[in-house]
N, C-alpha and C positions, 0 to 999 in steps of 0.2 A: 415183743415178748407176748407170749398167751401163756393164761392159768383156763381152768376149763373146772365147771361143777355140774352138779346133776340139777335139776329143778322135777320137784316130788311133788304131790299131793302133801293136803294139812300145811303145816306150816313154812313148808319152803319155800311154795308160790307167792304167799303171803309178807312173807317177807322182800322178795320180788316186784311186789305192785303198791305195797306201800312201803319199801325203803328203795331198793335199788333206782327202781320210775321215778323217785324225786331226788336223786343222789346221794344213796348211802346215808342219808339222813332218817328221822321219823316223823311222817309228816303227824301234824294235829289231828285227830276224829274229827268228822266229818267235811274236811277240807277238800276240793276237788283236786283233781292229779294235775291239771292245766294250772290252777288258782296256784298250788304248790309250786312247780316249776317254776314261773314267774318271780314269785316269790323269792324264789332261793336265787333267778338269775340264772336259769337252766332250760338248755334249750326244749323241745319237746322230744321225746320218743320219735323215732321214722321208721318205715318199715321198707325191706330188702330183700330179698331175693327172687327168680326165678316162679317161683311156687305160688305166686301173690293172684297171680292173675283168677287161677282155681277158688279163692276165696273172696272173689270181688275185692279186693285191696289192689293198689297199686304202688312204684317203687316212690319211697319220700313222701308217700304219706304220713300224716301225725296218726303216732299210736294213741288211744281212747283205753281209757279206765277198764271201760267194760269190755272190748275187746280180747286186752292182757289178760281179765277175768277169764273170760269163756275159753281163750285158747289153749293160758298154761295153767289155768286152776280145774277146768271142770275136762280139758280137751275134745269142745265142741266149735261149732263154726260161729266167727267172729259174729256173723251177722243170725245168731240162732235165735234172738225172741225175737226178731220178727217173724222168722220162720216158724217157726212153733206155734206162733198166735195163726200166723194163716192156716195152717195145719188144723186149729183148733176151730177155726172158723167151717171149716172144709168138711169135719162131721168125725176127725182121726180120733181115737182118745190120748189121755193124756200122756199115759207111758209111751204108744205107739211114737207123739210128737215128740217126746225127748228124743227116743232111741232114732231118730231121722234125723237130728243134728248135732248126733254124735260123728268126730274124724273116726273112722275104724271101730273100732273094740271100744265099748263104753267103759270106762276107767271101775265102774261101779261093780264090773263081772271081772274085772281083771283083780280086787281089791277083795271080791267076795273069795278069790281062788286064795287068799290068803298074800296077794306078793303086791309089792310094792310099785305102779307102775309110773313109769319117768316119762316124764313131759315135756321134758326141754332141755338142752343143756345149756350153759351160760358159759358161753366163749369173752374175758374180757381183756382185750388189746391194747398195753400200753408199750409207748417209746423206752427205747433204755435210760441210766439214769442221765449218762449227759444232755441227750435232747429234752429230756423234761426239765435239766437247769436250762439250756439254753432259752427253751421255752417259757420258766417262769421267770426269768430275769430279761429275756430281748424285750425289743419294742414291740409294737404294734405289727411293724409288717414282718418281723420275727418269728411274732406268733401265729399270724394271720397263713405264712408260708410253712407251718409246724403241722398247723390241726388242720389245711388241706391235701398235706401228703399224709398224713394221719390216716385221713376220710378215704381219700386213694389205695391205700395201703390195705384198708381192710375189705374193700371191696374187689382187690384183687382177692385176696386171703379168700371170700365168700368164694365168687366165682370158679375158683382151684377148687375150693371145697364141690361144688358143685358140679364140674366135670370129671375132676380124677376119682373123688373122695366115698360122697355119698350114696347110699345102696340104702334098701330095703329089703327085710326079710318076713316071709311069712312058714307057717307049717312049722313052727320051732329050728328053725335056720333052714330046713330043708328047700325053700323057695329062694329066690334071692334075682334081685335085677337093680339096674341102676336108676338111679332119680336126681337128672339135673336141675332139681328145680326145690332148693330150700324156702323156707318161710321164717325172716329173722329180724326182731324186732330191738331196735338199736339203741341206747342210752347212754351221751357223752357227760363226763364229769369231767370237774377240772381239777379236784382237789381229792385225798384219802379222808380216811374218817379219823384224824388227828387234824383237819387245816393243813395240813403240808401240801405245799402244788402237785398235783401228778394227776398229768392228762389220761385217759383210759375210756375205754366202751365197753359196755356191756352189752353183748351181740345174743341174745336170746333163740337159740335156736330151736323151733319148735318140733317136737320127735312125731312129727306126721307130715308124710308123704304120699302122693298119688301114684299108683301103677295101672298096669292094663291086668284086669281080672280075666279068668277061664273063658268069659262071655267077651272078652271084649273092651268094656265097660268101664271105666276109671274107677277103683277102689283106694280106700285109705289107708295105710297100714303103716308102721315104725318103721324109722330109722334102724341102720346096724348101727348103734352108739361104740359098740365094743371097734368095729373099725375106725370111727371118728377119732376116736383115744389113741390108735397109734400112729392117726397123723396129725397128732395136734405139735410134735417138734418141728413137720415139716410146715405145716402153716404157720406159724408163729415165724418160723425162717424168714419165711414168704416174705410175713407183711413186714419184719424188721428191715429186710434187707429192700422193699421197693419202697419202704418211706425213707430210711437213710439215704437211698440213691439220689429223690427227689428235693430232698431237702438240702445234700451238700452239691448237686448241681445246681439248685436257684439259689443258694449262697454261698457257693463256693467254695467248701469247709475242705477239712480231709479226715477222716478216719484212723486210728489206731486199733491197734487190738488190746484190749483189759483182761486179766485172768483173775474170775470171780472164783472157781472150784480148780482147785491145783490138778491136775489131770483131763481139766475138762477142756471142752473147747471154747476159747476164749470170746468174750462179749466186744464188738467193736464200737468203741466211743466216739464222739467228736473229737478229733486232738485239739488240744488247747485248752479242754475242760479241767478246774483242777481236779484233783486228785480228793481233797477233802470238801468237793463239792459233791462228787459222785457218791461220796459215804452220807453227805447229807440229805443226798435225794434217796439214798436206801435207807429210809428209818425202819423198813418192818425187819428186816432181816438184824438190825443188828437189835432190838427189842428181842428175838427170837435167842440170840444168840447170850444177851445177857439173863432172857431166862431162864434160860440149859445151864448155864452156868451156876445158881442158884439151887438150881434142881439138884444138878448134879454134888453140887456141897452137902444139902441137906441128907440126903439120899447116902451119902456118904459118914456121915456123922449118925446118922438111924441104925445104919444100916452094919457098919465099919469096912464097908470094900464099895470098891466103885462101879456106878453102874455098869453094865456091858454097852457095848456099841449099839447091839442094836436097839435097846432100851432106851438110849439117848436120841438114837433117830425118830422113834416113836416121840417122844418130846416137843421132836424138833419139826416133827409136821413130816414125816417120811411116809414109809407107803404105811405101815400099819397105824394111824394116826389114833392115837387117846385121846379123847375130852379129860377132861377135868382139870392139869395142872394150868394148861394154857386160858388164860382169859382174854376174848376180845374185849379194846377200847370200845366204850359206849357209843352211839352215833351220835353225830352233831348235824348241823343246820348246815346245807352248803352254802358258801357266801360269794359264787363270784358270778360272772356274767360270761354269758356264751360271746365268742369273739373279742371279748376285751380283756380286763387286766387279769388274772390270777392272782389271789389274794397273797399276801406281800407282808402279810402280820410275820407269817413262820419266817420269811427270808430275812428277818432280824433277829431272828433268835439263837443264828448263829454270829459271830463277828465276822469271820472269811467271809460268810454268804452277804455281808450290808460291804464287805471292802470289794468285794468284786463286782458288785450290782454298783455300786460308785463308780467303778472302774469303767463299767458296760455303755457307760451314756452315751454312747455312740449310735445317732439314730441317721437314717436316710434310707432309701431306698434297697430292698435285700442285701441288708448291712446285717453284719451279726455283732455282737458283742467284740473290744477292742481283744480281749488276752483271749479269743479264739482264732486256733491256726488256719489260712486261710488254704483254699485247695488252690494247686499248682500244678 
């Protein structure tokens, strides 16, 4: 499954390099992004695609504080104060050395035109609900066989993105050419910002690409965002269906199909997962759903007629989304460790969820949990 958002200038980057980089938590002032992670039991940032090579990075490097800085806060090259100081050395002035390690169009003339310009979008990839139960309740080699078809999964996702998907435009759409070579900066969690287990990446895709300029020349310029957006059902396909594949071939499972939206096309689960487990690995949606519900009462009793449809979808996080009724949960501290257990507080706070994790003990070699159906 993929959700997809914009990363802006002001506060949206910021919110990115000091909550998302240390997992949806907040980290302390003045603590480092490395010191954090640890901390929390999270692995570091990596960096991914094609495009890496053009900015001195290479693939599965650890992403740096100031990197994330420069790339999706200010959208200049990772390695830009050193550049800048050489520059500085060299006899440039100082406007000249910014505007040389600026990607493309300095954000500062794009923001002065009065518009908002976008820096990144945040692709982030989670398993559907059974495999993240299977996931927070297996053993060890459960998990171990979960979050490497995970890692698989989204690197094919990247790659498709990078030869079917992504283009660049310049001239206000009128230019247009392909760019197989993204730049995308990775951050695994193991848990939501309630403590509930759910495995997920935050794939940071940064909105600058290289092409060949009039001369020749390699230039920098944006993403088509607007085409990204209508194949984010097909990439999310992608990676649900090449980590499901690898994951019930190294253990054996089988597959069902779930019908989440009555007309829609149905979500395939693990078969064997129960049924009131799957409702417990969906807390947002049903959080969403009891607050529509409330809404829709009050709204009702103000007002004496009931909201319209599409008044409710707006509520509900549809396309025309409102602020104000909806409030997000506060961040919390993420608590678990990269490759080992997922925290196990939430898995008792239902009773199904501690009677089937009883049930699970079933460990050995790509063994799955005892009441998962096996493939045949």
């Amino acid at each position: 499954m993929l959700s997809v958002a914009k990363i802006q200038r002001r506060n949206a980057w910021r919110y990115y390099i000091r909550g998302v980089a240390f997992g949806d938590g907040r980290r302390p002032h003045g603590q480092t992004l490395r010191g954090a992670q640890e901390l929390a039991g999270l692995p570091p940032g990596r960096w991914l695609g094609r495009g890496l090579g053009a900015l001195g990075l290479t693939d599965g490097e650890e992403v740096s504080e100031r990197q994330l800085e420069l790339l999706f806060g200010e959208g200049r090259h990772p390695d830009a104060d050193r550049i800048e100081r050489t520059l500085l050395e060299d006899g440039a002035d100082a406007v000249t050395a910014r505007r040389l390690t600026a990607l493309g169009q300095p954000i500062e003339e794009i923001e002065a035109r009065g518009q908002a310009p976008v820096l990144g979008m945040d692709f982030t990839f989670r398993p559907q609900a059974s495999l993240v139960v299977l996931w927070a309740l297996g053993d060890a080699v459960v998990r171990r066989v979960i979050e490497r078809a995970h890692e698989r999964a989204i690197a094919a996702a990247v790659r498709w993105l990078e030869d079917e998907v992504a283009e660049t435009r310049w001239a206000s759409g009128r230019g247009r050419s392909k760019t197989p070579a993204l730049v995308v900066a990775a951050f695994r969690h193991f848990d939501n910002r309630d403590g509930f287990p759910l495995l997920h990446e935050h794939c940071l895709l940064l909105n600058r690409v290289r092409r060949r300029g009039a001369d020749g020349d390699p230039v920098w310029g944006a993403l088509d965002t607007y085409r990204l957006h209508q194949h984010v059902v097909a990439a999310g396909t992608l990676y649900t269906l090449t980590m499901t594949t690898q994951v019930c071939e190294t253990l054996r499972l089988a597959t069902v199909p779930r019908e989440v939206t009555p007309g829609l096309r149905p979500v395939m689960e693990i078969a064997g997962v129960p049924e009131d487990l799957i409702h417990w690995a969906a807390t947002r949606r049903q959080r969403i759903e009891d607050a529509l519900e409330v809404l829709t009462d009050s709204t009702s009793e103000s007002t004496g007629a009931c909201p319209q449809s599409a008044a409710a979808t707006d509520w509900a996080g549809g396309p025309r989304r409102r602020p104000g009724p909806r409030r997000r949960p506060r961040s919390h501290s993420p608590s678990c460790s990269p490759g080992g257990a997922p925290p196990r507080s939430c898995a008792s706070a239902s009773s199904s969820s501690t009677a089937s994790r009883e049930s699970a003990g079933q460990s050995g070699r790509r063994s799955a949990p005892g009441w998962i159906r096996p493939w045949t």
